[in-house]
Structures are given as structure tokens and as C-alpha cells.
C-alpha positions as CSV (number, residue, x, y, z in Angstrom):
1,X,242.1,-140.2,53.2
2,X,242.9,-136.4,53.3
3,X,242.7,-136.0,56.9
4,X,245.2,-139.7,57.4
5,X,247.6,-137.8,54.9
6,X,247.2,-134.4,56.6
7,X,248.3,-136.3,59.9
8,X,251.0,-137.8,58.6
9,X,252.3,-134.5,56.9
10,X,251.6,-133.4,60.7
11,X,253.8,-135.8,62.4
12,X,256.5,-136.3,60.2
13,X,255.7,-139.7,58.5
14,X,259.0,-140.5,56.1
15,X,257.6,-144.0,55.1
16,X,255.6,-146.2,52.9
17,X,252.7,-147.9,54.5
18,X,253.5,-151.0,55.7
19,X,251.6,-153.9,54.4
20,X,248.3,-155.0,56.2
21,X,248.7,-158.7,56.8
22,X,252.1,-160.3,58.3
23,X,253.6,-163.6,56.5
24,X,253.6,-166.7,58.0
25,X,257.2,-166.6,59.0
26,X,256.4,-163.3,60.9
27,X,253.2,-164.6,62.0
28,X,254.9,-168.0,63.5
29,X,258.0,-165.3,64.8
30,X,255.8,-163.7,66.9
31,X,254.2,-166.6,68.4
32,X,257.2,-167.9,69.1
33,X,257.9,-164.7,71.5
34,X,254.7,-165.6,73.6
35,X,255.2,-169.2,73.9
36,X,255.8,-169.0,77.7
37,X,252.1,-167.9,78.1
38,X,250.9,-170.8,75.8
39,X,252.0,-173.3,78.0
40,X,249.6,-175.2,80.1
41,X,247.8,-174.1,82.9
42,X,249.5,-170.8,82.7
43,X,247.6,-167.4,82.8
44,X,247.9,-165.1,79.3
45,X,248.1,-162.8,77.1
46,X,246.7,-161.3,73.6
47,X,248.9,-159.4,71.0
48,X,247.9,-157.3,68.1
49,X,250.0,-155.9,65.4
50,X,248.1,-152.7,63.7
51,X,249.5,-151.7,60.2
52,X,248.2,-148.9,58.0
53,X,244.9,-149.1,60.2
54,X,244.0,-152.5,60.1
55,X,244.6,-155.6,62.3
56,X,247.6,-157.0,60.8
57,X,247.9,-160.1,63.2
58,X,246.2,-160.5,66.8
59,X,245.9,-163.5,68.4
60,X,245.5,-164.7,72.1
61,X,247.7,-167.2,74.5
62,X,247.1,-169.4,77.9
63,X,244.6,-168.7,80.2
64,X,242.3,-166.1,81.3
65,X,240.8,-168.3,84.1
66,X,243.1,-170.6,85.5
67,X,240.3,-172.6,87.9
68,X,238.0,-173.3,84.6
69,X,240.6,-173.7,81.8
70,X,238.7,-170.8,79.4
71,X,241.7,-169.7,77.2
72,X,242.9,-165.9,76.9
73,X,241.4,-164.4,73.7
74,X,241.9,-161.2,72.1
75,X,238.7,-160.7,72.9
76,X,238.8,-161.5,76.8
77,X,238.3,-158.6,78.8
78,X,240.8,-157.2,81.5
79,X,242.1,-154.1,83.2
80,X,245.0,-152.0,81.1
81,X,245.8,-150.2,83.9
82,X,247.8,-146.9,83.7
83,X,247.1,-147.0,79.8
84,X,243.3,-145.4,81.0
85,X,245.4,-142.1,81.9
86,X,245.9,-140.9,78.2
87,X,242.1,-142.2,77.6
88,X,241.3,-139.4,80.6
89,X,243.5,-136.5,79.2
90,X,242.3,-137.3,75.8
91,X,238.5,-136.4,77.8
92,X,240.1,-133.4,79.0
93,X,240.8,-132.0,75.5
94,X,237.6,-132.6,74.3
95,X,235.9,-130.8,77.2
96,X,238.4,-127.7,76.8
97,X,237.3,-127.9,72.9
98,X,234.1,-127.7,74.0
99,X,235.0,-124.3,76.0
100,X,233.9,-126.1,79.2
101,X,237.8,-125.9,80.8
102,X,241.1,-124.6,80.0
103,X,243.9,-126.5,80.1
104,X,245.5,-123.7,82.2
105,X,242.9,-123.0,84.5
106,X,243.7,-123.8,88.6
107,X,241.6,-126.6,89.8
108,X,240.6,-124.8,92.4
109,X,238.5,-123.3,89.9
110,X,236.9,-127.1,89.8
111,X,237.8,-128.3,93.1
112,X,237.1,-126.0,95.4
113,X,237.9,-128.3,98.4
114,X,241.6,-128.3,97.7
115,X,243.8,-126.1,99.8
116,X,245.8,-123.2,98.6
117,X,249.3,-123.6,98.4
118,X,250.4,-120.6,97.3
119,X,250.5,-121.5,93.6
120,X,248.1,-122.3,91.4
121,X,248.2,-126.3,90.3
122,X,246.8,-126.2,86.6
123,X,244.7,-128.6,85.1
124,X,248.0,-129.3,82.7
125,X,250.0,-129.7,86.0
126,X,247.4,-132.8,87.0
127,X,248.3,-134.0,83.2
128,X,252.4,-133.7,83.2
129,X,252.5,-134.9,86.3
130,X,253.6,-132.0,87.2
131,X,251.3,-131.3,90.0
132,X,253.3,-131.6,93.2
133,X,250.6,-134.1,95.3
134,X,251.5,-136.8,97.0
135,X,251.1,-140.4,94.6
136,X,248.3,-141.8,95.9
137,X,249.7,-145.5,96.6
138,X,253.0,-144.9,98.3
139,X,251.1,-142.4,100.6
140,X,248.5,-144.9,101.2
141,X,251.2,-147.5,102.1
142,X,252.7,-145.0,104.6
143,X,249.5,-145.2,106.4
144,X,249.1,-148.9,106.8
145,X,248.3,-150.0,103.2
146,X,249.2,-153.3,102.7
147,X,249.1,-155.4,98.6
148,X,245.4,-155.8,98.0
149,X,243.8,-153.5,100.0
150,X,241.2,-151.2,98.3
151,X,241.8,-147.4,97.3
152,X,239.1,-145.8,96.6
153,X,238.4,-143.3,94.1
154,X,237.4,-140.4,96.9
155,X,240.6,-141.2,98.5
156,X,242.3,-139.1,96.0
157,X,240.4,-135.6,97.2
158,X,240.5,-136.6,100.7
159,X,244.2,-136.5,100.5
160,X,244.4,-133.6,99.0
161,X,242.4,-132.2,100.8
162,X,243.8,-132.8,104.0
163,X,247.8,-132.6,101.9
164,X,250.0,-129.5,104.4
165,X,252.2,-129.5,101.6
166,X,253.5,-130.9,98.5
167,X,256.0,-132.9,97.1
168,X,257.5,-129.7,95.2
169,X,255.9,-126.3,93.8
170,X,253.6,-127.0,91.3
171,X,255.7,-127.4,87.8
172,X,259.0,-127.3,89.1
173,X,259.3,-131.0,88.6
174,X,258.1,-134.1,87.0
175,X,257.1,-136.6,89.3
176,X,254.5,-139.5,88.2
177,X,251.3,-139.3,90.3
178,X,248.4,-141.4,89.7
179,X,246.5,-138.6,92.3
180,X,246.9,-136.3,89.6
181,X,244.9,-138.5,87.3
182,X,242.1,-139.2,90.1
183,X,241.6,-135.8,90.5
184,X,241.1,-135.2,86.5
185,X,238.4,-137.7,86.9
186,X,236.5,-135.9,89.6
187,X,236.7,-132.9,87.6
188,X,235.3,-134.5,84.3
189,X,231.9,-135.7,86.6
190,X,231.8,-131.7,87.6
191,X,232.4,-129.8,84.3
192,X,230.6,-133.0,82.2
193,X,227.4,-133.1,84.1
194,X,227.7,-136.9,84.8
195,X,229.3,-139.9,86.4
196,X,232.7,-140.3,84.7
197,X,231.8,-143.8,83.3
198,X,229.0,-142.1,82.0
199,X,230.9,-139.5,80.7
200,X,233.3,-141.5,78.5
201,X,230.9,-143.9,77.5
202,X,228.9,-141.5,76.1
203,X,232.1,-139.1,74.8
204,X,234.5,-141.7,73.8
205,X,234.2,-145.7,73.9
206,X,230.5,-145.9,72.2
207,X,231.8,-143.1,69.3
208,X,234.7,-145.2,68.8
209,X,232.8,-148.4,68.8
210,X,234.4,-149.4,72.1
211,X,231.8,-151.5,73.2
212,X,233.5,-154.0,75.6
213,X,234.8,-150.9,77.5
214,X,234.2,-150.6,81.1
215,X,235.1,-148.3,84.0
216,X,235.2,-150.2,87.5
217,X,233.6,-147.5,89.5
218,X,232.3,-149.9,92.3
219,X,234.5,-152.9,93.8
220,X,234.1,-156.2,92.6
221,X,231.9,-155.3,89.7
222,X,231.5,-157.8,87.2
223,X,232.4,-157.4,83.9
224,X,231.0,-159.9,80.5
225,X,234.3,-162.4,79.5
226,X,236.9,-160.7,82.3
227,X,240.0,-162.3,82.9
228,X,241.4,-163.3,86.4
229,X,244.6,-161.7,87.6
230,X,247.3,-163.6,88.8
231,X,250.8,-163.9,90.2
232,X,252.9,-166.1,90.7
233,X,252.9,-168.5,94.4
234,X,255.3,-171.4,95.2
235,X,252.6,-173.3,96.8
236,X,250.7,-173.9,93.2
237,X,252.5,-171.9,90.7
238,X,249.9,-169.6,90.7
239,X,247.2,-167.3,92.9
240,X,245.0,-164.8,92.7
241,X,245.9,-161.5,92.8
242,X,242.5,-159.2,93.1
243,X,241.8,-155.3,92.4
244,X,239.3,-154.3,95.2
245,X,239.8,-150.6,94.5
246,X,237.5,-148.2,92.7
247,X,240.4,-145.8,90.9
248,X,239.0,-144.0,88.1
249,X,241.0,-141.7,85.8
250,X,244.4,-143.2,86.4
251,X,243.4,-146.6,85.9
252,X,240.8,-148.6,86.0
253,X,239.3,-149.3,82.5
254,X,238.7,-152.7,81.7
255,X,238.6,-153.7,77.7
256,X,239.7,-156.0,74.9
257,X,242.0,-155.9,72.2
258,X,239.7,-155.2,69.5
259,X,238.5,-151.9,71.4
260,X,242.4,-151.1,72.2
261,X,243.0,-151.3,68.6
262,X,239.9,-148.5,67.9
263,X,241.1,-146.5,70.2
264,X,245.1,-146.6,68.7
265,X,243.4,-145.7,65.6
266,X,242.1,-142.6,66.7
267,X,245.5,-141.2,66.5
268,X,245.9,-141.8,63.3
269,X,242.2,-141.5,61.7
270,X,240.6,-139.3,64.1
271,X,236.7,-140.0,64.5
272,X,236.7,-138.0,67.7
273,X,238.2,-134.5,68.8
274,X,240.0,-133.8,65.2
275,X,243.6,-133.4,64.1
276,X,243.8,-130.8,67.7
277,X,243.0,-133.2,69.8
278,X,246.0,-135.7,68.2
279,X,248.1,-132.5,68.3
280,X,247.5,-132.0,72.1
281,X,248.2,-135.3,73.5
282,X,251.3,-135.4,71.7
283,X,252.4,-132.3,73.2
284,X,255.0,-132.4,75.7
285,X,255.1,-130.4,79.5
286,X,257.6,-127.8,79.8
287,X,258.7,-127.2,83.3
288,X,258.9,-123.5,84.8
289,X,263.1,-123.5,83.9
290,X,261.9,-124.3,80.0
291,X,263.3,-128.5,80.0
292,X,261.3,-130.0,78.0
293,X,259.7,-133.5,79.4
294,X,259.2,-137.1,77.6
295,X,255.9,-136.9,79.3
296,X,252.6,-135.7,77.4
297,X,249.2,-136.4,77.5
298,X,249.0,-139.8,79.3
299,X,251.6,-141.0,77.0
300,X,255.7,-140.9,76.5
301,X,257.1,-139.1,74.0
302,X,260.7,-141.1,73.1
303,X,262.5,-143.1,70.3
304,X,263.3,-146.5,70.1
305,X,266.9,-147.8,67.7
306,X,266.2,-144.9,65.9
307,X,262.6,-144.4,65.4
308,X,260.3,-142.3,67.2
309,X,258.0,-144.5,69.7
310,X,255.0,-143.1,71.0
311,X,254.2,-145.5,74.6
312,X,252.8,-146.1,77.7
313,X,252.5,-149.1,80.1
314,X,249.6,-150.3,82.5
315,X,249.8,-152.6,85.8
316,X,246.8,-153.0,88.0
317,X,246.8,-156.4,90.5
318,X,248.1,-159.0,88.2
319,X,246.5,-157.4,85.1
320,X,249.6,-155.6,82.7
321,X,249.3,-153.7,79.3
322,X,251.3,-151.7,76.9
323,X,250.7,-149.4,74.3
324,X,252.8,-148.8,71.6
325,X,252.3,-146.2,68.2
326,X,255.1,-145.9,66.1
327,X,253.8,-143.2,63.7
328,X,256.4,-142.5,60.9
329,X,256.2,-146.1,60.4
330,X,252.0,-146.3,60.7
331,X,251.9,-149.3,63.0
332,X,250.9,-150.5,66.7
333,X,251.1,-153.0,68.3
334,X,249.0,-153.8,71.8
335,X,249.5,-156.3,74.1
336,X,248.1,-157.2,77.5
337,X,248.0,-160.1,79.7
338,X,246.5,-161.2,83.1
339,X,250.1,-162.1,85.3
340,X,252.2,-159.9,86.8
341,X,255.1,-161.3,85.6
342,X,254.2,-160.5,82.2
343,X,257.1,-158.9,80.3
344,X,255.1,-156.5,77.6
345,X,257.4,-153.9,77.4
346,X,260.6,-156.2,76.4
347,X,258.2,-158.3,74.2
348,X,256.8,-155.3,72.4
349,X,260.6,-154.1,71.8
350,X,261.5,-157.1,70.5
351,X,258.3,-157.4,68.2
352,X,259.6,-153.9,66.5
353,X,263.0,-155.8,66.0
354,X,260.9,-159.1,64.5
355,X,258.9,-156.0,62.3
356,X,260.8,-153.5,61.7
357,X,264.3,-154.7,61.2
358,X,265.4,-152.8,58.0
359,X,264.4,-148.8,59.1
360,X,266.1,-149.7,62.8
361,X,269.2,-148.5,64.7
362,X,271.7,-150.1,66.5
363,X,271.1,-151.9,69.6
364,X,272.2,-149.4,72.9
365,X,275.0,-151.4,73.9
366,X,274.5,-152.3,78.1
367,X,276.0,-150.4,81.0
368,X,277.3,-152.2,83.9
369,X,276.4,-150.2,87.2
370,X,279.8,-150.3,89.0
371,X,279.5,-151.5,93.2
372,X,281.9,-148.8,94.6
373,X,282.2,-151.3,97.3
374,X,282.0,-148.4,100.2
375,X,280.4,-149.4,103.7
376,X,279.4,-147.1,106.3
377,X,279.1,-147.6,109.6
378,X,276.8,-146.4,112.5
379,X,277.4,-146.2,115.9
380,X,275.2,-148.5,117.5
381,X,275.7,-147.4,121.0
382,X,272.5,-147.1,123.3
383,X,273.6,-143.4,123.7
384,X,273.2,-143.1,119.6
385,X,270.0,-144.5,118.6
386,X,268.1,-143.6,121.6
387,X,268.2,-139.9,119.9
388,X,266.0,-141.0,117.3
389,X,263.8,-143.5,119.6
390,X,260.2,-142.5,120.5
391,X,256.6,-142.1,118.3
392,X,256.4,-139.8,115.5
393,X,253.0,-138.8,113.9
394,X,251.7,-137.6,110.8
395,X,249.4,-135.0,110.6
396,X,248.5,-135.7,106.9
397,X,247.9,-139.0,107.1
398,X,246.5,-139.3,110.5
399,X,249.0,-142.3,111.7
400,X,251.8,-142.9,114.0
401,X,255.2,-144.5,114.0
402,X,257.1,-145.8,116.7
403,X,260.9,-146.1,116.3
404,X,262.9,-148.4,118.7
405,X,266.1,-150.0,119.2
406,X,267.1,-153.5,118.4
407,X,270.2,-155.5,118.0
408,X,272.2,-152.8,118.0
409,X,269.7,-151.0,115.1
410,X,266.7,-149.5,114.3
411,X,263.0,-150.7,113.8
412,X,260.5,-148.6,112.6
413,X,256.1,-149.6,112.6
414,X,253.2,-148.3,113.0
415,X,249.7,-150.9,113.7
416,X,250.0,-152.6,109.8
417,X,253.8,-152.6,109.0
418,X,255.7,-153.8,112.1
419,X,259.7,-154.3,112.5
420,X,260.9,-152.4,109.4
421,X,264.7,-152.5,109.7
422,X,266.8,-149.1,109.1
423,X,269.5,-148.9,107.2
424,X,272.1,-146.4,108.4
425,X,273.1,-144.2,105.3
426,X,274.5,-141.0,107.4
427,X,274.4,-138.5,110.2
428,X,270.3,-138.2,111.1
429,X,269.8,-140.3,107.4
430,X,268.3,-143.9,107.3
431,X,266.0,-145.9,105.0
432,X,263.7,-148.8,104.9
433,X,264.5,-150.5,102.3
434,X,261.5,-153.1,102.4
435,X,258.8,-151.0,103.7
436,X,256.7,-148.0,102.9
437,X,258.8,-145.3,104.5
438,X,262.0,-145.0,102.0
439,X,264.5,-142.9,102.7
440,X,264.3,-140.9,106.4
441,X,266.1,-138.0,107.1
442,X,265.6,-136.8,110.6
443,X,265.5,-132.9,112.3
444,X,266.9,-131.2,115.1
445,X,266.0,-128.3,117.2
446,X,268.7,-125.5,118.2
447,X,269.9,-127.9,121.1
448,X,270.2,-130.8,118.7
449,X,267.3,-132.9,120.3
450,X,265.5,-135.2,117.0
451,X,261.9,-133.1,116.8
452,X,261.1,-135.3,113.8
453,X,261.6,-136.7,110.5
454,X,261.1,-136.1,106.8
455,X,260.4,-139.8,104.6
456,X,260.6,-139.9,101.1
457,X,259.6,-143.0,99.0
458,X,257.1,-144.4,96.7
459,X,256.0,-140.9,95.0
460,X,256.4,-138.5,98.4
461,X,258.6,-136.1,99.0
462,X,259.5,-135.1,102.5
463,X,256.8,-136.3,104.2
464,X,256.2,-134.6,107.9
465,X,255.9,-136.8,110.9
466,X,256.4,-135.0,114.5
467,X,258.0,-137.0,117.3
468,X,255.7,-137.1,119.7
């Protein structure tokens, strides 16, 4: 009790503990929020509501497996996604409390193989986000990466490895990167001694009783009561969606409601890494110019109508998740579901309206984005675009993309995305706006012949490709 009062002292906590158990009006409130997933035949979702510790209401809805009809339980097993990163900085901590790392040591100090680029990348950096590498995804979508394809959980060093630049110098900016989070992973197996599942089974899920926890470290492992992911298909309302990659420390973690609710607890009641470790993953980067980010340890740092909210969501396939610790107020509330469309975040909000009613704010009122209405034009002259026609290669990423004229525009593809459209935005600037590539911006030599262009989308920054 001492060390729950001491953390509350710690964090500010203004008011009473709530009461455990929700009334029946509350209880019927919030099932009435997840009725869409109750409905039948539809893939779904578990809630639970955590007050002063305990389980105050949990409950599942619709289906985990569509084909056989087994229902969605709080107990069903499924991937939480992006939720896993503040699980992996949370490892971090406890491997710099036992003196094995510094948060501020280079990671070259770990991971040798990286290149130098001419400013240390802490292991903090990797944490913020912070880091300056390329995200993972939207580079591997550059390459050819096409929905449903595997990535790989040695994909992450290899492209660092092989990374000429970075997106920015290393704590200059906040950029989320789920390569960051790979590469923590990698360093845990090094300094730990052990496979990272190993790792944090041993260090984290079986000390916390977490013992429908799992790490998919090899594709298409099977896991005891997991749910099928889905999206949704206009052919039969519903199909598949499957995770064939092997992505550890950003994602990855499969695990039930029950375990999600240990692991909230920890925060509060810490059985592992002490008041510190709680400390530490609430503390916020600061950039090299002193701003302060919302971003901590796996988790943002915000407020919600008034109260201070404690977050983070998770999407992996069709699999979605989100996290929520509201500490002043000593509740959580989890909730996770097995369909893409799955709205957790605006459920969860309005599940602190449904809860918390009294101690809240006033709803931001909504801002209407204003269409300025302003065209621009391009001259689509054969003269024009033939400047920027040709192949352009990327030494990073070891592909090539040709650009031709169509139509009186511009198609861009390489062997896996064919006939992306530009969209003329300016003078040597152009973007995809359904493909990979994002924004383009295109450079010029001293005679003003296009040597090349710079494409920046989906978590990377200027990305290099040389017209061939």
C-alpha cells in the first residue's frame, strides 16, 4: 500500500479511488458502445475497465474466428501491435538498472554493423523516435512491398546497415519509426544473453503472471486460443487479413486481456523495475533545441477534456489495440479487437465520457479544414515531362524506377508498383498520392538537366534515387 500511495504522491493523483465494480447502467452503457461487434457473423473485440487495480468490467464481443463461429473472449489471444513498443523500452530500463546499458550510450556501442553518420544515435534516440532511420514499412513499400507481404525482423539491421543517410540528424526531430524499436530488440538479445522472446518471458510476462504472452518470432507460428484478423471485403463482408512478418520489438506480441490488465498494473503497483522504472517510461524526449515531446517510453504523454491521459495504440494486419492509463483518476481501460476497422481509440474516448463524466472538461469544439480552392497547372508539353522521363535507382534500397509520360502526365513504377500517377504540385515537385513514393522533388545539375530525385513519404525523408 505504501509504495501505490508513494506513486500516486509521485504522479500527482488529486482523487479518490474510484470504485472497483461498475453498476449495471454503466455496465449495459458500455455494451451498448460495442454493439456493432456483437452482431452476427462479425469479427470482435474485448474491453476491460481497470479501477483502483482491479478488473472493474471486462467482457468480450463477436467473433474471433469467423469460419468456425468461436466467439471473441477477453481471454482470446491476438496481436496488440505497436502497444509491444512500451513493453520493449520498459526491458530497456530494466537492463540499464541492471548496469548492462545506458540509456545514453551510441548503439554502435551494441551494434557494431551500423554505419557512422557523423553523430552518435543513442539508445534514448531509438526510444523517442528520435533516431533519424528510415521507418521500416514505408521504405519497404518503396522497394516493392506490397499489403501482406512479410518483414522480417533482420530487415531492420540490414537497412540500416546498408542506410547513406538519414531522415534527419539524430535528435533534431521526432519522427515515429518502428526501425527504431527493431533495433532495441536486437540489442536486448546482445546485452541480455538470449533470444528476445526469451528475454522477456523470463524478465517481464512470467514475473507479471503474463502467461498467455507470446512473441511471434517465426512466421505463422501458432499460438493457444488466437484470433483471426480480418478486414472488411465486398465480396463476403469479410476476409482474412494475415501477419506473415516476424517484427519483434515494435510489435509483435500476441496476448489477452487479462495479461494486458497485469501488465497496466505495473504502472501503478510495480512488481517489476520499482517506482524508477514507472518514473522512466513516463519521461518525455527533449530534442537538441530543448521542445519538449508528447512522446516517452513507448507511450504518449497528453490530456484528454481536462485530465491527463497516458496512451498508445497498436495495428498489426487486421489485429488493433489501445492502451489507455488515466492516473490521477486510477483507472484503465484496454481494449482490442481482431478487424481493422475497429475504432478503439474513439470508443475508449467515449468510455472516459460514459466513466468519468463529473471530473471532465469540455468537449474541443471541431475545426473545419477550409478548401482554398487553388489549382495549379503543369505544362504537359512533350518538351516538359520528357525532362524528368528516364530510370532512377536507389542505392539504399537496391531498386529502380522508371518514369514515363502518359496522357499528357506522369507515371512512375518500378517491377511491384506499376502506373503510379503524379500529381503536379510545382516546378521539379510531384507526388504519388496512391503509391509508396509520396511527395518527389526532383534535382538539377549546373545546366539544369534532372540528375535525380529526392521522395519523401511513409516515414522517409528525402530518399536518394539517381537517374540513371
Amino acid at each position: 500500500m505504501k509504495i501505490i500511495l508513494s506513486i500516486l504522491l509521485l504522479i500527482g493523483f488529486t482523487g479518490s479511488i474510484a470504485a472497483q465494480a461498475l453498476t449495471e447502467q454503466e455496465k449495459a452503457a458500455i455494451d451498448g458502445l460495442m454493439a456493432e461487434y456483437e452482431q452476427p457473423g462479425h469479427p470482435g473485440a474485448a474491453v476491460a475497465i481497470v479501477r483502483g487495480g482491479k478488473t472493474a468490467y471486462t467482457k468480450g464481443y463477436g467473433l474471433a474466428n469467423i469460419e468456425n463461429n468461436i466467439p471473441f473472449a477477453p481471454e482470446t489471444v491476438s496481436d496488440i501491435g505497436s502497444l509491444a513498443k512500451q513493453i520493449t523500452a520498459f526491458a530497456v530500463i530494466l537492463l540499464a538498472q541492471e548496469g548492462k546499458l545506458a540509456l545514453n550510450d551510441d548503439i554502435r556501442k551494441y551494434l557494431p554493423e551500423v554505419p557512422d553518420f557523423g553523430r552518435p544515435i543513442r539508445i534514448v534516440d531509438l526510444i523517442h523516435h528520435t533516431s533519424g532511420f528510415r521507418e521500416i514499412y514505408g521504405t519497404w513499400a518503396i522497394a516493392g512491398g506490397r499489403s501482406g507481404d512479410g518483414i522480417l525482423q533482420e530487415d531492420a539491421l540490414y537497412l540500416a546497415q546498408r542506410s547513406k543517410e538519414l531522415n534527419f540528424p539524430p535528435n533534431t526531430r521526432h519522427m515515429y519509426c518502428n526501425t527504431g524499436y527493431m533495433l532495441l530488440a536486437d540489442i536486448i538479445t546482445r546485452v541480455g544473453g538470449m533470444p528476445f522472446e526469451s528475454w522477456m518471458r523470463a524478465h517481464i510476462f512470467q514475473p507479471l503472471g503474463m502467461d498467455h504472452t507470446f512473441i511471434m518470432d517465426e512466421r505463422g507460428e501458432v499460438f493457444p486460443g488466437a484470433a483471426a484478423s480480418y478486414e472488411t471485403s465486398q465480396k463476403n463482408g469479410f476476409r482474412q487479413v494475415f501477419d506473415n512478418s516476424t517484427v519483434q520489438g515494435a510489435g509483435g506480441i500476441y496476448t489477452t486481456i487479462p495479461d494486458l490488465v497485469k501488465w497496466l498494473n505495473n504502472y501503478r503497483d510495480p512488481k517489476i523495475g520499482g517506482q524508477k522504472a514507472v518514473e522512466q517510461m513516463l519521461e518525455r524526449g527533449v530534442l537538441n533545441n530543448g521542445d519538449t515531446l508528447s512522446y516517452a517510453f513507448g507511450l504518449d504523454i497528453g490530456h484528454y477534456r481536462g485530465i491527463r491521459m497516458i496512451r498508445h495504440t497498436g495495428s498489426s494486419a487486421g489485429y488493433r489495440a489501445v492502451f489507455t492509463w488515466l492516473p490521477d483518476q486510477d483507472m484503465g481501460i484496454v481494449v482490442k479487437s481482431n478487424f481493422a476497422g475497429f475504432a478503439g481509440t474513439d470508443l475508449s474516448n467515449r468510455m472516459i465520457d460514459l466513466l468519468l463524466a463529473p471530473v471532465l472538461g469540455p468537449v474541443p469544439a471541431a475545426t473545419d479544414e477550409e478548401d482554398e480552392g487553388m489549382f495549379t497547372f503543369v505544362d504537359s508539353s512533350p518538351e516538359y515531362l520528357n525532362a524528368y522521363t528516364g530510370k532512377y535507382y536507389c542505392p539504399e534500397l537496391e531498386t529502380v524506377y522508371e518514369i514515363r509520360m502518359e496522357n499528357g502526365g506522369l507515371l512512375a513504377g518500378n517491377w511491384r508498383h506499376r502506373d503510379l500517377k503524379l500529381k503536379f504540385l510545382g516546378e521539379d515537385y510531384w507526388e504519388d498520392t496512391a503509391g509508396p513514393l509520396g511527395e518527389i522533388r526532383f534535382e538539377r545539375d549546373e545546366k539544369g538537366r534532372v540528375t535525380g530525385m529526392r521522395v519523401t513519404g511513409g516515414g522517409v525523408v528525402d530518399l536518394w534515387m539517381e537517374r540513371r
